[in-house]
KEVEXSE-509417 format. One record per residue (C-alpha): residue number from 1; residue in three letters; x, y, z. Coordinates in nm, 2 decimals. Example, Ala and Ser with C-alpha at 12.3 -4.5 7.8 and 13.67 -1.06 7.14 Angstrom:
n; res; px; py; pz
1; ALA; 1.23; -0.45; 0.78 .
2; SER; 1.37; -0.11; 0.71 .
//
This chain:
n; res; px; py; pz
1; UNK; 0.00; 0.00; 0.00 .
2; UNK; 0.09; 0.36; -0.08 .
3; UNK; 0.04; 0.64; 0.13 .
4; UNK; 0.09; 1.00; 0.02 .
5; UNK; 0.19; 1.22; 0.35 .
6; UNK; 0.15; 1.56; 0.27 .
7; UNK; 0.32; 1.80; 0.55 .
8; UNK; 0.57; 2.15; 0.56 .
9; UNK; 0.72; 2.01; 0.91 .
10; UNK; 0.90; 1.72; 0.84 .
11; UNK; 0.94; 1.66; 1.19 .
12; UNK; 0.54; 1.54; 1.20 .
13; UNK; 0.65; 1.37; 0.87 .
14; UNK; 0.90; 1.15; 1.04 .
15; UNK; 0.73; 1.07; 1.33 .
16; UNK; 0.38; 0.99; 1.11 .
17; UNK; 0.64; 0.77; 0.90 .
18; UNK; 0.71; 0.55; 1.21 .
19; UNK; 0.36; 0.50; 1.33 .
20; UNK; 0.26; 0.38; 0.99 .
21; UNK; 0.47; 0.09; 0.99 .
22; UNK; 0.22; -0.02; 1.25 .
23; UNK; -0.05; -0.02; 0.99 .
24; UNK; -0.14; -0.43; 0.92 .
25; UNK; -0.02; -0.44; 0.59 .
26; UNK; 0.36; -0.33; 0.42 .
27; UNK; 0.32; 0.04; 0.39 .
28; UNK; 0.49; 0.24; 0.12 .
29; UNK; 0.54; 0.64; 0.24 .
30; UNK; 0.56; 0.89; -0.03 .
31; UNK; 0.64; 1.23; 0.15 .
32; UNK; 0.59; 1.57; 0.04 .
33; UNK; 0.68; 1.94; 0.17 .
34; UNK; 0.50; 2.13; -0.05 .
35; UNK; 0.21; 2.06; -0.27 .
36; UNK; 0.45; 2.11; -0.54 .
37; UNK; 0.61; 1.80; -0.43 .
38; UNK; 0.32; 1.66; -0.40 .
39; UNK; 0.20; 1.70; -0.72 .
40; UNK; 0.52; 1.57; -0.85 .
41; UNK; 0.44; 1.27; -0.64 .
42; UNK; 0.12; 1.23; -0.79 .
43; UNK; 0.26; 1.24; -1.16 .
44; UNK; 0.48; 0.99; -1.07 .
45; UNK; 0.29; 0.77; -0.89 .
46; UNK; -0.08; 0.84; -1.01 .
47; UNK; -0.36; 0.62; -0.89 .
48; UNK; -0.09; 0.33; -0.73 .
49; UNK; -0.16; 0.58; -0.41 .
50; UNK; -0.40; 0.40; -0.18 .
51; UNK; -0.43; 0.72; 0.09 .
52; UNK; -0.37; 1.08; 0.16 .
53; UNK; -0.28; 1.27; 0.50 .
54; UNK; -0.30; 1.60; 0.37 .
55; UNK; -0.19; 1.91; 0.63 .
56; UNK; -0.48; 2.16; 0.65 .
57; UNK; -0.21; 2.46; 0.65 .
58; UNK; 0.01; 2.41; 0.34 .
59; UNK; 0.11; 2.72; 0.21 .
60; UNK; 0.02; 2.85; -0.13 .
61; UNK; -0.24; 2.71; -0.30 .
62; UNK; -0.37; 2.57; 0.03 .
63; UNK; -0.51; 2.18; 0.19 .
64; UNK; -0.83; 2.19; 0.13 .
65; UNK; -0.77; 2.32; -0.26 .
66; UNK; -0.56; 2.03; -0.29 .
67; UNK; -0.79; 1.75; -0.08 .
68; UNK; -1.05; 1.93; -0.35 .
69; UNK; -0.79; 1.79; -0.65 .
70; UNK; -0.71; 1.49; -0.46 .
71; UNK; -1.06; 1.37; -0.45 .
72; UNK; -1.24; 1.48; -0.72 .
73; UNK; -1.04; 1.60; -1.05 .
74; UNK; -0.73; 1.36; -1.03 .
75; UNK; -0.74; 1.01; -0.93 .
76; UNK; -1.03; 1.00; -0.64 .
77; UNK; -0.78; 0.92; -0.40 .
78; UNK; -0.91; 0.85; -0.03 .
79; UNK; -0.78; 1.13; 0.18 .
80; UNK; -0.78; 1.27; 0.54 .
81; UNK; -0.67; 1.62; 0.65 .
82; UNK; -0.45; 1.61; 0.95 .
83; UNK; -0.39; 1.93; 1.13 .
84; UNK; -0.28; 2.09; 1.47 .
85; UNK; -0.56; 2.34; 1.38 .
86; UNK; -0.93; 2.26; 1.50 .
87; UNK; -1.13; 2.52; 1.39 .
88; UNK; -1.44; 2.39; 1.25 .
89; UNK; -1.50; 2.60; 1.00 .
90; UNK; -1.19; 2.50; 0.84 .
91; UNK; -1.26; 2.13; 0.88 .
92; UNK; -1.62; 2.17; 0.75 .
93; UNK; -1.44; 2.32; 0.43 .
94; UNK; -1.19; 2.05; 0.37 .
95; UNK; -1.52; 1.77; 0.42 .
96; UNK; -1.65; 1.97; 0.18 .
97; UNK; -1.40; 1.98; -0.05 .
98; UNK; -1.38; 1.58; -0.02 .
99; UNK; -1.22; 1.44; 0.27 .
100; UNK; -1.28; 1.13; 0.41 .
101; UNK; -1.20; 1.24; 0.77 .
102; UNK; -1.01; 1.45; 1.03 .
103; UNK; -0.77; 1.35; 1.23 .
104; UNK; -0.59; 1.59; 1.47 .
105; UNK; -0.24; 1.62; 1.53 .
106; UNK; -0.30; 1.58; 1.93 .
107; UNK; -0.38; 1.25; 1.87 .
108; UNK; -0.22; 0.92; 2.02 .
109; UNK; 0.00; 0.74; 1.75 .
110; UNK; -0.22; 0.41; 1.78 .
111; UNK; -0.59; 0.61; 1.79 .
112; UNK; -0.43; 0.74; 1.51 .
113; UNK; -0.37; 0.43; 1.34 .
114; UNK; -0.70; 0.31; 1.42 .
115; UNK; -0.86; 0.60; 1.23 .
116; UNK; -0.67; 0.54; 0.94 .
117; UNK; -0.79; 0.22; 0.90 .
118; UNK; -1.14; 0.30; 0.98 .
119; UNK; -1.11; 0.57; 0.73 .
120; UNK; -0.97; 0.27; 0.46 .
121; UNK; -1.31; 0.06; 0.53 .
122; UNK; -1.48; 0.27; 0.38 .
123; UNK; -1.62; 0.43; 0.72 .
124; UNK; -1.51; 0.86; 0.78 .
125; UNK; -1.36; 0.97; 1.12 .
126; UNK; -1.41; 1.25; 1.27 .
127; UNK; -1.34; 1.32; 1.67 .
128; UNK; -1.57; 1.22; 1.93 .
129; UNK; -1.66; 1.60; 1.97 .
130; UNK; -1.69; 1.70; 1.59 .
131; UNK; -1.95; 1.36; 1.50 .
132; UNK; -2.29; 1.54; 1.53 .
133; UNK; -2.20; 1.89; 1.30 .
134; UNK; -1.96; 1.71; 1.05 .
135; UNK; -2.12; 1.39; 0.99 .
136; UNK; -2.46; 1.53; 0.92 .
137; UNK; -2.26; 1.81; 0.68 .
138; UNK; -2.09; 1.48; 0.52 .
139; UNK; -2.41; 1.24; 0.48 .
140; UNK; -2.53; 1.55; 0.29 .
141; UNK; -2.23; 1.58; 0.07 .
142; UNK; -2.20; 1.17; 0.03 .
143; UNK; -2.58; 1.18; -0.09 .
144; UNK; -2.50; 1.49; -0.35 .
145; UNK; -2.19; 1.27; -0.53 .
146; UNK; -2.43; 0.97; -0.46 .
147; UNK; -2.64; 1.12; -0.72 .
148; UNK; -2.34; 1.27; -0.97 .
149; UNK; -2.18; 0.90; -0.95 .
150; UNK; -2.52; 0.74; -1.05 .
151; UNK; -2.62; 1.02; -1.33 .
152; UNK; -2.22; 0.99; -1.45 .
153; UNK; -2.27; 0.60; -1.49 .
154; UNK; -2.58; 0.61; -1.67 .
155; UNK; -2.44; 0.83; -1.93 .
156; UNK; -2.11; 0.62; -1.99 .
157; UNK; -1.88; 0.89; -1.92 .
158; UNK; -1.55; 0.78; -1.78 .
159; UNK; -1.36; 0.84; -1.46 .
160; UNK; -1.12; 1.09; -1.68 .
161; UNK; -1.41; 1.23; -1.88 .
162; UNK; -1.60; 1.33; -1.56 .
163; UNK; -1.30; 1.45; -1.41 .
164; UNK; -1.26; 1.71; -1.72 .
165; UNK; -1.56; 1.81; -1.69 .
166; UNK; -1.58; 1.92; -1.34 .
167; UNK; -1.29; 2.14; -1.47 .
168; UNK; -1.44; 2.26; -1.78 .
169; UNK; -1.73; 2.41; -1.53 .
170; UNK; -1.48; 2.59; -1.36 .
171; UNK; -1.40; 2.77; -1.67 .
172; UNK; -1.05; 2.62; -1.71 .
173; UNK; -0.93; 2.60; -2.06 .
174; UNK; -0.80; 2.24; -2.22 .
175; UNK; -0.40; 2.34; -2.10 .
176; UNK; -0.50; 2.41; -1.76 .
177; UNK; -0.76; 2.09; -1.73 .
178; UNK; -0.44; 1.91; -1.88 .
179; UNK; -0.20; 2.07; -1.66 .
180; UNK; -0.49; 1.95; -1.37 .
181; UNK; -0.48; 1.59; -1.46 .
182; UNK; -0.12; 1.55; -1.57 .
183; UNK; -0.27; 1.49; -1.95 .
184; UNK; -0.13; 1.58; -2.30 .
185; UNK; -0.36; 1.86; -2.43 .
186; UNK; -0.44; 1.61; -2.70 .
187; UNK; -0.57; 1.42; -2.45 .
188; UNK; -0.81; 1.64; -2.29 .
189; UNK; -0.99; 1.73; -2.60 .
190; UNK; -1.01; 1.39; -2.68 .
191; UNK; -1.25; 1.39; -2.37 .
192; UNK; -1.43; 1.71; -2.43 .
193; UNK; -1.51; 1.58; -2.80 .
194; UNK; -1.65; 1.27; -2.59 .
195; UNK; -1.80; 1.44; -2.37 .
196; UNK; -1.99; 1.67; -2.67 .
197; UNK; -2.15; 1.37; -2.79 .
198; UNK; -2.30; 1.15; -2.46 .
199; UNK; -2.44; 1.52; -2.39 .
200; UNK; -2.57; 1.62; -2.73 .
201; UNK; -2.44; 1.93; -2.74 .
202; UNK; -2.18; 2.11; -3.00 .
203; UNK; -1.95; 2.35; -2.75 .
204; UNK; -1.78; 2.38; -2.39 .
205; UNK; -2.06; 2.60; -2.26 .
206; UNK; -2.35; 2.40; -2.39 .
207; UNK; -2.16; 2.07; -2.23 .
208; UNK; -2.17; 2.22; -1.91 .
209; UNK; -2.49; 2.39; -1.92 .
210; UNK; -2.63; 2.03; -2.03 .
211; UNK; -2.43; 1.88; -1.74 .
212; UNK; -2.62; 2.10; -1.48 .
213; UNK; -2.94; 1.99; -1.62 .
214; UNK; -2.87; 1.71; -1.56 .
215; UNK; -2.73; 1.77; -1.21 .
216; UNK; -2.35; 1.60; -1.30 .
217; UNK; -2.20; 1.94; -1.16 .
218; UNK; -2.33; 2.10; -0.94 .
//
């Protein structure tokens, strides 16, 4: 299994490193500094990464922009934010965005581990405190990609094509949905051009107007 540890204090890094050899299975760590390096990491690596502890507090672009690109845009990669920070605002944005759970930096090195694994049957974690405001924020926000996955399916669009098309209703051109994805350019029209036919539709702003009708973005 490969993990993706996502963190500016490599301190927390090294020390997370050692409690996940507890983990009941041989654990690959890919660590990252930076989102930069952890992008790098993903190009590399792609979807061979089994799990993400992303840091809340990266600097630049931010955690919860990249749990957003983590979950939903590259590879749908199972990820938890692990912060020092608490504030529940901030947590309810990177649930939001598509985390799995939160697990704070305060916690033992073996409750930790047994979050982790809850988290990797399929089950979120939150803390004890935080289960009544975040779960019922994240049953909503299960039920809403519920839907998306079941409309997606029905149509025939792929994992990739989907993933371009959240991005296309952003309003990112083809080079930065490739640039996104870690595609050729060629590529990503390839989709779109896909993507114009399941939906009917002869342009980028008809494909996503389409899409909304039929609730794929939201």
């Amino acid at each position: 299994m490969k993990i993706l540890v996502v963190d500016d204090h490599l301190l927390f890094i090294d020390a997370l490193m050692l409690f996940l050899q507890k983990l009941p299975f041989n654990v690959e760590i890919i660590s990252a500094t930076s989102i930069a390096e952890a992008e790098k990491a993903i190009e590399n690596y792609g979807p061979e990464i089994d799990l993400a502890l992303v840091d809340l507090n990266l600097p630049k672009k931010g955690g919860v922009l990249f749990v957003r690109a983590l979950t939903s845009k590259n590879f749908l990669i199972p990820t938890i934010i692990v912060s020092a920070e608490e504030d529940e605002n901030r947590i309810r944005k990177g649930l939001a965005a598509g985390a799995q759970g939160f697990i704070p930096k305060s916690l033992s090195g073996d409750a930790m581990i047994a979050a982790i694994l809850q988290v990797l049957d399929g089950k979120p974690y939150f803390p004890k405190r935080l289960i009544v405001p975040v779960v019922t924020n994240q049953d909503s926000n299960s039920l809403s990609k519920s839907i998306l996955e079941e409309n997606r399916i029905k149509l025939g669009i792929s994992n990739r094509q989907y993933a371009t098309l959240l991005l296309m209703a952003e309003g990112l051109s083809n080079k930065e949905v490739a640039d996104h994805l870690f595609l050729s350019e060629h590529t990503v029209k390839s989709h779109t051009s896909v993507l114009f036919q399941l939906l009917d539709t002869t342009n980028r702003t008809e494909c996503v107007l389409r899409a909304q009708k039929l609730q794929l973005v939201e």
